[in-house]
Every structure is written in structure tokens, then in C-alpha cells.
PDBQT receptor file of N, H, CA, C and O in Angstrom, charges set to zero:
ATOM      1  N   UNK A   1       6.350 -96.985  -1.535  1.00  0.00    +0.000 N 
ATOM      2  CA  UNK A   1       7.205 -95.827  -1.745  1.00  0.00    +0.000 C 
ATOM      3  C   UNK A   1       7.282 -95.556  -3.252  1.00  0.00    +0.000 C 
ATOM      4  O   UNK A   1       7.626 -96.431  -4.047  1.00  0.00    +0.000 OA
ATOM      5  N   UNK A   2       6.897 -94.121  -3.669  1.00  0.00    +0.000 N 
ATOM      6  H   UNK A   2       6.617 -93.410  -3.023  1.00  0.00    +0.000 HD
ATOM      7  CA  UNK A   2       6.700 -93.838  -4.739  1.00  0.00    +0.000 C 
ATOM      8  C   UNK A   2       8.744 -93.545  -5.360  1.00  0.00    +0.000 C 
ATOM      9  O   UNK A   2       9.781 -93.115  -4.854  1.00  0.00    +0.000 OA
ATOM     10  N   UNK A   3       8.346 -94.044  -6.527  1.00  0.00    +0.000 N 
ATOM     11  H   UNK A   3       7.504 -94.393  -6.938  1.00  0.00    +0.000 HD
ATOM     12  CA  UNK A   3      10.072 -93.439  -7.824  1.00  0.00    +0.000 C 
ATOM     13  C   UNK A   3      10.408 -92.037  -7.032  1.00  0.00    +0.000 C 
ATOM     14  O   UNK A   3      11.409 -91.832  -6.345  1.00  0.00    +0.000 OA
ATOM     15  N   UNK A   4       9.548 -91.307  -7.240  1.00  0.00    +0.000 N 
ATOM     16  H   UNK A   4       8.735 -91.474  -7.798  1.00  0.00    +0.000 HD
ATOM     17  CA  UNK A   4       9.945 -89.965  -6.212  1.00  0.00    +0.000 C 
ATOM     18  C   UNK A   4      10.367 -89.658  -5.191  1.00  0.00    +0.000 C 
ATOM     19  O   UNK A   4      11.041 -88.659  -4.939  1.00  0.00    +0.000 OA
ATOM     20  N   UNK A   5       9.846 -90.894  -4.130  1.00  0.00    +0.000 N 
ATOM     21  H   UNK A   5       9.298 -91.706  -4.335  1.00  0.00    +0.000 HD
ATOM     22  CA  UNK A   5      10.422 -90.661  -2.849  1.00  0.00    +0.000 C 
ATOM     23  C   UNK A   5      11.460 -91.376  -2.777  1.00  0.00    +0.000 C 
ATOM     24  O   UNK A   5      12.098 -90.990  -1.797  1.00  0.00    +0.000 OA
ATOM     25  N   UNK A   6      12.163 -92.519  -3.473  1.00  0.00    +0.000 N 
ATOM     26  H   UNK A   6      11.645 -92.833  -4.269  1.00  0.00    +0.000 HD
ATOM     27  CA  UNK A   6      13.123 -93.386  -3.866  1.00  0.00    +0.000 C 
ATOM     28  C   UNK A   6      14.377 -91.857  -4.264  1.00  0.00    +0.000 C 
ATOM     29  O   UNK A   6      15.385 -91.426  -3.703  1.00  0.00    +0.000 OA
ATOM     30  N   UNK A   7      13.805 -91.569  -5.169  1.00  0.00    +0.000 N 
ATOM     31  H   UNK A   7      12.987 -91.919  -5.624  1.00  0.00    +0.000 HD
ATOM     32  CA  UNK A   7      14.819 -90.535  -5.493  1.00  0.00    +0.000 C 
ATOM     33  C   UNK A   7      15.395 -89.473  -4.861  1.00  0.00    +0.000 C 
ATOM     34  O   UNK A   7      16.439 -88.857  -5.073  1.00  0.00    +0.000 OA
ATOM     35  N   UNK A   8      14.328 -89.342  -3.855  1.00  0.00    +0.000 N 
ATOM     36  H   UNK A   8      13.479 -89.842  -3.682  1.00  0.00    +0.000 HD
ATOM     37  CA  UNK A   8      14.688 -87.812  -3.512  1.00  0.00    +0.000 C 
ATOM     38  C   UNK A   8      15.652 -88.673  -1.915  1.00  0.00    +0.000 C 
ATOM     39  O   UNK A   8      16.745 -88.346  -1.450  1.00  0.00    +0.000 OA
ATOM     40  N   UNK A   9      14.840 -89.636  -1.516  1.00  0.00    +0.000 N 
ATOM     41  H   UNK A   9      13.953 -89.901  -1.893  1.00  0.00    +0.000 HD
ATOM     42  CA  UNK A   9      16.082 -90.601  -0.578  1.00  0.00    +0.000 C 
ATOM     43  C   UNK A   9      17.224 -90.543  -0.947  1.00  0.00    +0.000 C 
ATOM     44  O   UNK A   9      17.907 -89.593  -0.565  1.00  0.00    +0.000 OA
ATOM     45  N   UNK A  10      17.701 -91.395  -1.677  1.00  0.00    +0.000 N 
ATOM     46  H   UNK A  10      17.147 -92.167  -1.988  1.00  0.00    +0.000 HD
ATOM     47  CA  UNK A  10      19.221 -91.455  -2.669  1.00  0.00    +0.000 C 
ATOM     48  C   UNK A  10      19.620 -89.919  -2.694  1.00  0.00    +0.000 C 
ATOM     49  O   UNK A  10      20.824 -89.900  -2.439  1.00  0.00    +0.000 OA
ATOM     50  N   UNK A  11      19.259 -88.889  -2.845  1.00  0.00    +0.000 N 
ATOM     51  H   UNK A  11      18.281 -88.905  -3.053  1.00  0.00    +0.000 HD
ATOM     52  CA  UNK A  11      19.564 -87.756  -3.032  1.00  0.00    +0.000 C 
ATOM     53  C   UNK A  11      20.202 -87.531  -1.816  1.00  0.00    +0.000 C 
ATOM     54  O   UNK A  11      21.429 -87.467  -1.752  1.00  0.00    +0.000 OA
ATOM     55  N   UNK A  12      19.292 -87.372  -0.598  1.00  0.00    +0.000 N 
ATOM     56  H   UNK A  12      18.295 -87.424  -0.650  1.00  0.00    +0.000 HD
ATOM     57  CA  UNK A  12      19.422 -87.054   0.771  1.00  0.00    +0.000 C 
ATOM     58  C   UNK A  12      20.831 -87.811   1.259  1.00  0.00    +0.000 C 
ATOM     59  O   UNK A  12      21.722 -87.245   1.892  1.00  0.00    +0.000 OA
ATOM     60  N   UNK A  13      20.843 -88.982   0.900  1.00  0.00    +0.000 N 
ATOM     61  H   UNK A  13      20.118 -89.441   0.386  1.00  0.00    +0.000 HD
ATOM     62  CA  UNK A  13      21.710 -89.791   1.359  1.00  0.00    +0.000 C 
ATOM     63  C   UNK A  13      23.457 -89.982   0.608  1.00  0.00    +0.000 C 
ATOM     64  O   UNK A  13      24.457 -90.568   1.022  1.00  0.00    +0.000 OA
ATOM     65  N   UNK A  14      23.157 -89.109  -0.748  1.00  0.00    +0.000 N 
ATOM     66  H   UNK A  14      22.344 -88.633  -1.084  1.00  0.00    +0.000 HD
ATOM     67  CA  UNK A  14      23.973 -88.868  -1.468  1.00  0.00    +0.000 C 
ATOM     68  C   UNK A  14      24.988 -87.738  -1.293  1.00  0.00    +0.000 C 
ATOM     69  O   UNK A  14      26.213 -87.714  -1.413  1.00  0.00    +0.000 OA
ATOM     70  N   UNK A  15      23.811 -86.530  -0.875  1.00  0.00    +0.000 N 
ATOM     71  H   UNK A  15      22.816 -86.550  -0.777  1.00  0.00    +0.000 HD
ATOM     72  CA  UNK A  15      24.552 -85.161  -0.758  1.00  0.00    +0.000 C 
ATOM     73  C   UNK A  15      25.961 -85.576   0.616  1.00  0.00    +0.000 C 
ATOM     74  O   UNK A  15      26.184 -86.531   1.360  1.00  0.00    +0.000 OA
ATOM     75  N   UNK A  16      26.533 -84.397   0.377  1.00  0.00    +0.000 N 
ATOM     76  H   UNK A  16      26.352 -83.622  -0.228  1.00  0.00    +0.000 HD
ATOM     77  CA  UNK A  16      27.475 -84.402   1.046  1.00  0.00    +0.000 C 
ATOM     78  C   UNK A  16      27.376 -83.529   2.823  1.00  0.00    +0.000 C 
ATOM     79  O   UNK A  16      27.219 -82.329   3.048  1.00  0.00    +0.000 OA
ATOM     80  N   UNK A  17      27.513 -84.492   3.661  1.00  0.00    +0.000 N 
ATOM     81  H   UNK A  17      27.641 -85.467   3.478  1.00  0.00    +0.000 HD
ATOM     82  CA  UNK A  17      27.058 -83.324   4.932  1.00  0.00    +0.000 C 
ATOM     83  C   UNK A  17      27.920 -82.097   5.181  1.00  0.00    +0.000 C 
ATOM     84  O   UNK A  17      29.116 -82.021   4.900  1.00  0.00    +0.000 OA
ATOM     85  N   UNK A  18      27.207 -81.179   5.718  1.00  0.00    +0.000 N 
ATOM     86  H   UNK A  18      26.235 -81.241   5.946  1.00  0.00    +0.000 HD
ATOM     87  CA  UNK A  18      27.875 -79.464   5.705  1.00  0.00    +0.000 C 
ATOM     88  C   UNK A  18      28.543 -79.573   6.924  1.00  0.00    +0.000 C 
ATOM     89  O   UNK A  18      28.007 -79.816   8.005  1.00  0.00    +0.000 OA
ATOM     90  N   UNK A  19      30.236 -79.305   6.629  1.00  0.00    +0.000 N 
ATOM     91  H   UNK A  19      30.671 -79.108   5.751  1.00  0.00    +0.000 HD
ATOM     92  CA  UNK A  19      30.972 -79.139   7.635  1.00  0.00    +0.000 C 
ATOM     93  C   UNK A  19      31.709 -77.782   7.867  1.00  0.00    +0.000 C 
ATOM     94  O   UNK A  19      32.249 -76.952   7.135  1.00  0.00    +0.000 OA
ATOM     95  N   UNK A  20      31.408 -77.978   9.754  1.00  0.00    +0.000 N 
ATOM     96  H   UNK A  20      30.970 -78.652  10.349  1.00  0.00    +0.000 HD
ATOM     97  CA  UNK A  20      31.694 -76.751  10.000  1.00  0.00    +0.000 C 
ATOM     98  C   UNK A  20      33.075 -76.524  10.084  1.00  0.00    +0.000 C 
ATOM     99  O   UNK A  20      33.832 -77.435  10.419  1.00  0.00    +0.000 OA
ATOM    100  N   UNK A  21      33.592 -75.081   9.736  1.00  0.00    +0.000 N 
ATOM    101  H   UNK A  21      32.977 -74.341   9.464  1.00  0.00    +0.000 HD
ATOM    102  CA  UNK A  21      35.152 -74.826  10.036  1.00  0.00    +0.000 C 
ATOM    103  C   UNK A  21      35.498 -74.832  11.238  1.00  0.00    +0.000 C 
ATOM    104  O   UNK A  21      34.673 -74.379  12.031  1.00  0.00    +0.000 OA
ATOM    105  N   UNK A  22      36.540 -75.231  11.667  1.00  0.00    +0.000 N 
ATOM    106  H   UNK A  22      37.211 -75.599  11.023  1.00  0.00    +0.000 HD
ATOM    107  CA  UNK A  22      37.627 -75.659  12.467  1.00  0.00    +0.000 C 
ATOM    108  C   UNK A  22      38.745 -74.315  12.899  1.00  0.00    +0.000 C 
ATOM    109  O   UNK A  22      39.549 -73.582  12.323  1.00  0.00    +0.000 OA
ATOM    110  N   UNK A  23      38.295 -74.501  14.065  1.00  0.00    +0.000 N 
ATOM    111  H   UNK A  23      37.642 -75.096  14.533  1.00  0.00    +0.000 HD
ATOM    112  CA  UNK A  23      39.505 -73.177  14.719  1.00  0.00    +0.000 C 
ATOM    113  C   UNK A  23      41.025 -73.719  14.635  1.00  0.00    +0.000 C 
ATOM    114  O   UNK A  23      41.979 -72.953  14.502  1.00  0.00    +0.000 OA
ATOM    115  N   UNK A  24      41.187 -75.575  14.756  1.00  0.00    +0.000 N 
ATOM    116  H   UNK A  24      40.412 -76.197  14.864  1.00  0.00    +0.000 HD
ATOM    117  CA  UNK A  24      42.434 -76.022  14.838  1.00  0.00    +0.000 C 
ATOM    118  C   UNK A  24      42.982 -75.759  13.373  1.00  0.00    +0.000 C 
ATOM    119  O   UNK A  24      44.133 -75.336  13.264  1.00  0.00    +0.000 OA
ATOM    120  N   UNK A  25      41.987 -76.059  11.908  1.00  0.00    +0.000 N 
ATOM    121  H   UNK A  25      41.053 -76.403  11.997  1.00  0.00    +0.000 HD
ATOM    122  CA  UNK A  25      42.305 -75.410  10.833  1.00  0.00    +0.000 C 
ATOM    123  C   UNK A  25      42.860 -74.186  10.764  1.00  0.00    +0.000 C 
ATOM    124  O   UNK A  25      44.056 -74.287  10.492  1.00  0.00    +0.000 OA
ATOM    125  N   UNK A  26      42.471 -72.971  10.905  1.00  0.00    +0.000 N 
ATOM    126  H   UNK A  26      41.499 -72.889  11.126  1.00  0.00    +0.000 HD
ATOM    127  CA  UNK A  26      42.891 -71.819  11.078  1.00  0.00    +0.000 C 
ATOM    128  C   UNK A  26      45.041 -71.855  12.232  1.00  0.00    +0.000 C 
ATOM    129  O   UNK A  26      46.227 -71.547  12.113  1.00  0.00    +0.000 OA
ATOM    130  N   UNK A  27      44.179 -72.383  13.019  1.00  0.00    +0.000 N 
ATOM    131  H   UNK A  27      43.216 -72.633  13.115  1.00  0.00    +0.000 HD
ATOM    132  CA  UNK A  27      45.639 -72.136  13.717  1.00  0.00    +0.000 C 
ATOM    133  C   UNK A  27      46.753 -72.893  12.770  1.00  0.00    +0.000 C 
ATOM    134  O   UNK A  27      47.877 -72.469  12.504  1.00  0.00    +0.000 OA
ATOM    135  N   UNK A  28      46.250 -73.918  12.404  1.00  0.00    +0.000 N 
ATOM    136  H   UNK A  28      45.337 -74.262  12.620  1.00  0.00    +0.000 HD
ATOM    137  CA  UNK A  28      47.203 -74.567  11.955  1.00  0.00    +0.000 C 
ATOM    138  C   UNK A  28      47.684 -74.043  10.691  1.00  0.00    +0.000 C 
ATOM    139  O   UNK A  28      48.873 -74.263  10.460  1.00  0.00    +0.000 OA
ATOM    140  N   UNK A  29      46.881 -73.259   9.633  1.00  0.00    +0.000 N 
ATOM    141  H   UNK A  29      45.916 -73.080   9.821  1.00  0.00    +0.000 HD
ATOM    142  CA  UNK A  29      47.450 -72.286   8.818  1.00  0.00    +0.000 C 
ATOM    143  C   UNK A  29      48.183 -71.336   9.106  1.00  0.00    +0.000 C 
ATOM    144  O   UNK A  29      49.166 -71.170   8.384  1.00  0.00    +0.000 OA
ATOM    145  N   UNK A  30      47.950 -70.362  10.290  1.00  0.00    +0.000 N 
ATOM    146  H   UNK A  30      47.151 -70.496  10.877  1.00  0.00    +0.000 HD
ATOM    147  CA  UNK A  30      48.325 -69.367  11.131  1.00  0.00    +0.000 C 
ATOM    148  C   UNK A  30      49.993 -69.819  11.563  1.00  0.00    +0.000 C 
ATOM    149  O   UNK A  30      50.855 -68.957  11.389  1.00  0.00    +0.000 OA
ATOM    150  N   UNK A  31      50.387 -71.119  12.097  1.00  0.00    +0.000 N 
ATOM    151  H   UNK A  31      49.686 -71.819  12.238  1.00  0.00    +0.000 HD
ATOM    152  CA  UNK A  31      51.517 -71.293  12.462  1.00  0.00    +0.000 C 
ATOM    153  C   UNK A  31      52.235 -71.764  11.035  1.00  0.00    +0.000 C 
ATOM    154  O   UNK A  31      53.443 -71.533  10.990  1.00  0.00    +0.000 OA
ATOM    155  N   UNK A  32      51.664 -72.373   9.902  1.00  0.00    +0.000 N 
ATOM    156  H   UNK A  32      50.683 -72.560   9.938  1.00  0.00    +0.000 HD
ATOM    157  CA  UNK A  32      52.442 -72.652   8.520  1.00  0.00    +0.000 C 
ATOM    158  C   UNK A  32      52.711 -70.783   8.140  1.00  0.00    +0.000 C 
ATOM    159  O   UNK A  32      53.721 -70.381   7.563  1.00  0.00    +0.000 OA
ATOM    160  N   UNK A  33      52.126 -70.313   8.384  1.00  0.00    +0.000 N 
ATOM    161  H   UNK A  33      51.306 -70.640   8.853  1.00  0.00    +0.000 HD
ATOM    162  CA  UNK A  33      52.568 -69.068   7.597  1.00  0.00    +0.000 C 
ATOM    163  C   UNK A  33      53.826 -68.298   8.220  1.00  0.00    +0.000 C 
ATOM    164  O   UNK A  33      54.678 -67.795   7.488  1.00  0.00    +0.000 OA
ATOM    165  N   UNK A  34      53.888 -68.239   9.605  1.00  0.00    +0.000 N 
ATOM    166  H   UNK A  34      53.195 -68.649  10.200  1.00  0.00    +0.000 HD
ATOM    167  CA  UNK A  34      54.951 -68.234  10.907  1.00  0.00    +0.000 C 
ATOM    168  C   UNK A  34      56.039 -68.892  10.537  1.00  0.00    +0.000 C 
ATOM    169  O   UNK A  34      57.118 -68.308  10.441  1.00  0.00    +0.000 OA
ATOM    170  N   UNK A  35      55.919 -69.978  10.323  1.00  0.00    +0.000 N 
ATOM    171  H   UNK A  35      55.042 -70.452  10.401  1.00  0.00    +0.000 HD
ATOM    172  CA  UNK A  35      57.281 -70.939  10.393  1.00  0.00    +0.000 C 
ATOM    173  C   UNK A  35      57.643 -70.255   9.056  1.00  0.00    +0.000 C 
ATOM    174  O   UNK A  35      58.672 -69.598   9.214  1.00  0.00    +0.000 OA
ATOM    175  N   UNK A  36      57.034 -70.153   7.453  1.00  0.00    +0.000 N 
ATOM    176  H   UNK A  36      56.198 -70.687   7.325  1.00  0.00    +0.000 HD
ATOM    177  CA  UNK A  36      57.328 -69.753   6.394  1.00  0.00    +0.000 C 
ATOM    178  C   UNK A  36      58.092 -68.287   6.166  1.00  0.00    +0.000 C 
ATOM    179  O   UNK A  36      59.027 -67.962   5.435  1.00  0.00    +0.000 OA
ATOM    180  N   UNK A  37      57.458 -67.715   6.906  1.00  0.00    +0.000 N 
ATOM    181  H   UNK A  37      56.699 -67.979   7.500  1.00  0.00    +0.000 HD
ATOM    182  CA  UNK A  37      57.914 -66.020   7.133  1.00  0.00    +0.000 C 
ATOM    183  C   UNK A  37      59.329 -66.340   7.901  1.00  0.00    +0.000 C 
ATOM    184  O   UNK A  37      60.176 -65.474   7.683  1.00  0.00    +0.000 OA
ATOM    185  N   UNK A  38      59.719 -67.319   8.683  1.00  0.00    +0.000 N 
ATOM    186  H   UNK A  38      59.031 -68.023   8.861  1.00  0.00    +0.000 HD
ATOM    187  CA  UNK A  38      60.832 -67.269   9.649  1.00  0.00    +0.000 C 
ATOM    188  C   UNK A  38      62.011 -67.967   8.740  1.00  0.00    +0.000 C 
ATOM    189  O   UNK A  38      63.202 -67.719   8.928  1.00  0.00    +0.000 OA
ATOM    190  N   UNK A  39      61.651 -68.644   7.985  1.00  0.00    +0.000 N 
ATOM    191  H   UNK A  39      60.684 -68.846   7.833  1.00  0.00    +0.000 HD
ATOM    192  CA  UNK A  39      62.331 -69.878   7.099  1.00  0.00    +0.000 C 
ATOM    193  C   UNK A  39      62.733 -68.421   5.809  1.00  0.00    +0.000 C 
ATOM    194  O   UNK A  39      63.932 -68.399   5.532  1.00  0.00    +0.000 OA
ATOM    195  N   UNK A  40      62.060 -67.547   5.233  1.00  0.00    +0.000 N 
ATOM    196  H   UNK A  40      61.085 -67.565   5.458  1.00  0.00    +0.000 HD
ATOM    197  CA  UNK A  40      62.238 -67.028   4.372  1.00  0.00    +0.000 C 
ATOM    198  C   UNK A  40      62.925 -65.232   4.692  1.00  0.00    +0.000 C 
ATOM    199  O   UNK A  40      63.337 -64.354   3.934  1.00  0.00    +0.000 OA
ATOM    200  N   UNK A  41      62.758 -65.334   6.221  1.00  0.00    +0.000 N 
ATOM    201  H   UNK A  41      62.423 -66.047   6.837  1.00  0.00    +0.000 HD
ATOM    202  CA  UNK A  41      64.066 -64.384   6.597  1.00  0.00    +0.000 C 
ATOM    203  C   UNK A  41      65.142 -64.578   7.090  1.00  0.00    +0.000 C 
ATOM    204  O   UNK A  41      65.752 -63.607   7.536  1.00  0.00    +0.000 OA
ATOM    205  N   UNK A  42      65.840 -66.186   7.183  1.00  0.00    +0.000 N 
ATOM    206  H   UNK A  42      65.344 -66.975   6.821  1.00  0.00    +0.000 HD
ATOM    207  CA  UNK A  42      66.407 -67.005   7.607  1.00  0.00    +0.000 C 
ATOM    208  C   UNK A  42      67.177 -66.800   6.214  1.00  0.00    +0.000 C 
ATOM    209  O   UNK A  42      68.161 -66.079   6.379  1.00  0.00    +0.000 OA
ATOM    210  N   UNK A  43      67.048 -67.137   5.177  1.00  0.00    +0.000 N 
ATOM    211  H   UNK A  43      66.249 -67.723   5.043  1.00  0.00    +0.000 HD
ATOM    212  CA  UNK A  43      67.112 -67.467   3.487  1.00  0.00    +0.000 C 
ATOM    213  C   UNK A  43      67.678 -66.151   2.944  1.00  0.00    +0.000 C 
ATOM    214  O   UNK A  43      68.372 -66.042   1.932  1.00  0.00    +0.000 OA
ATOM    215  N   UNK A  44      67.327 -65.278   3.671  1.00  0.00    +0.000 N 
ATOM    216  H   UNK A  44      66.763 -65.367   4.493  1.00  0.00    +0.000 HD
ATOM    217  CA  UNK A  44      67.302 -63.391   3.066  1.00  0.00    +0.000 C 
ATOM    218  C   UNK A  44      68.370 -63.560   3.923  1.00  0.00    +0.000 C 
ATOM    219  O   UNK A  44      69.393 -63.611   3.241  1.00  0.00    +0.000 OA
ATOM    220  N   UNK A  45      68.644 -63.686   5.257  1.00  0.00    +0.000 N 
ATOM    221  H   UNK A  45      67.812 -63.645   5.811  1.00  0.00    +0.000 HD
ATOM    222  CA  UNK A  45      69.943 -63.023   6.277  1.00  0.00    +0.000 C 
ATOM    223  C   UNK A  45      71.302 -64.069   6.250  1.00  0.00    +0.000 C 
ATOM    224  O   UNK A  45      72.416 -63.633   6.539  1.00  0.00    +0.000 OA
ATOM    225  N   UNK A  46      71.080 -65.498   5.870  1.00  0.00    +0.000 N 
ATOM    226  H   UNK A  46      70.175 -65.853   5.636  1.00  0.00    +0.000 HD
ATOM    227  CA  UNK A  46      72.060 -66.420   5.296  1.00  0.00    +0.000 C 
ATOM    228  C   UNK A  46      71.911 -66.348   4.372  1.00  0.00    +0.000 C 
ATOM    229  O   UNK A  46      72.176 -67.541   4.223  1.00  0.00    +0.000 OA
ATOM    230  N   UNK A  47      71.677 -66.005   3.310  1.00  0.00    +0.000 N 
ATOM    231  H   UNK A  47      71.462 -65.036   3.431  1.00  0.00    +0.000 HD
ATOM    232  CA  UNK A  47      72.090 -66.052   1.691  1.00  0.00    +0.000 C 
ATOM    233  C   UNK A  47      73.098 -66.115   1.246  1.00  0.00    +0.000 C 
ATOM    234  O   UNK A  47      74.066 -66.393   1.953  1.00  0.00    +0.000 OA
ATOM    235  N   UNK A  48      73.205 -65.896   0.030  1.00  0.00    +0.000 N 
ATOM    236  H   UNK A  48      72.418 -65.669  -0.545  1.00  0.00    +0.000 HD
ATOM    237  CA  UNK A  48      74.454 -66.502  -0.714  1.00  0.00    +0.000 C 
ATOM    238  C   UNK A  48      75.363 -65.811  -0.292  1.00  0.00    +0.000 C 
ATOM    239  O   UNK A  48      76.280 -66.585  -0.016  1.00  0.00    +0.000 OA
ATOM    240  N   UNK A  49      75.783 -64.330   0.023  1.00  0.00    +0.000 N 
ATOM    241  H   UNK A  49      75.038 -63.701  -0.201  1.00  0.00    +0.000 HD
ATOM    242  CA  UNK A  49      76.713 -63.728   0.517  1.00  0.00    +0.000 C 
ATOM    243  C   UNK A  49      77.270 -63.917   2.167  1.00  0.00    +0.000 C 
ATOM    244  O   UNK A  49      77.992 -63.233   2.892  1.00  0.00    +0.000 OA
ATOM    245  N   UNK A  50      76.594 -65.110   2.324  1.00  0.00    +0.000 N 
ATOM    246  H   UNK A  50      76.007 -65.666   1.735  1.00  0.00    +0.000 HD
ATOM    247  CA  UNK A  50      76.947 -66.041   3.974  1.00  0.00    +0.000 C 
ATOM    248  C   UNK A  50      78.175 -66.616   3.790  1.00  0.00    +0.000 C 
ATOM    249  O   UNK A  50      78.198 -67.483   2.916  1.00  0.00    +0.000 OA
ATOM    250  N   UNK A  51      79.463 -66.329   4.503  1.00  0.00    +0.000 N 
ATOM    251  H   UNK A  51      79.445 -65.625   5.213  1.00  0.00    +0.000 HD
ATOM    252  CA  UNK A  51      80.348 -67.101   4.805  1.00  0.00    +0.000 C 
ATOM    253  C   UNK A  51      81.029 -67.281   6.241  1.00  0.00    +0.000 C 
ATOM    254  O   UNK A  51      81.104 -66.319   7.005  1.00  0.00    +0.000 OA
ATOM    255  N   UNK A  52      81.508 -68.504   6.574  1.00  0.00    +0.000 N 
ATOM    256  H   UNK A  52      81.447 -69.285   5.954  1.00  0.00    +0.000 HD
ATOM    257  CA  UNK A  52      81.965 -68.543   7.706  1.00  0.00    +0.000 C 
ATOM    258  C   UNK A  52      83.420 -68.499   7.882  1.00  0.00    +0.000 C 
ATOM    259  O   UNK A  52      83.906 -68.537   9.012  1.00  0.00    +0.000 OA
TER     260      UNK A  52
């Protein structure tokens, strides 16, 4: 085995494998943004002018 093919091995074996995106990714952003939007009109309709 030639320095070259040594190298370009290590290379192959180095790179990083290509991963595919994730639908559970997405959802799971999709419901952080939900809960955030609900938490931050929650914050707007109890605000400081909230008393009981």
C-alpha cells in the first residue's frame, strides 16, 4: 500500500459521515416554538399590571 493510499484511507475514515435530517428534529423545534409563543402570551396577559 502506497503513502497515497495510506492517506487517502485516514481521510475516508476521518471525514465525518453525512447525516440525514430528522422529522423528530423539526417537530421537536415546532413544539419549542409553541410552548414559547404560549409562555410569552401568558407573560403579556399576567404582567405586571396582574393583581389578585
Amino acid at each position: 500500500m502506497t503513502d497515497a493510499a495510506r492517506i487517502e484511507k485516514a481521510r475516508r475514515l476521518l471525514s465525518e459521515p453525512a447525516s440525514r435530517p430528522s422529522a423528530w428534529g423539526l417537530l421537536a423545534a415546532a413544539g419549542l416554538m409553541a410552548l414559547s409563543a404560549v409562555l410569552m402570551a401568558g407573560t403579556i396577559v399576567l404582567g405586571p399590571g396582574f393583581g389578585v
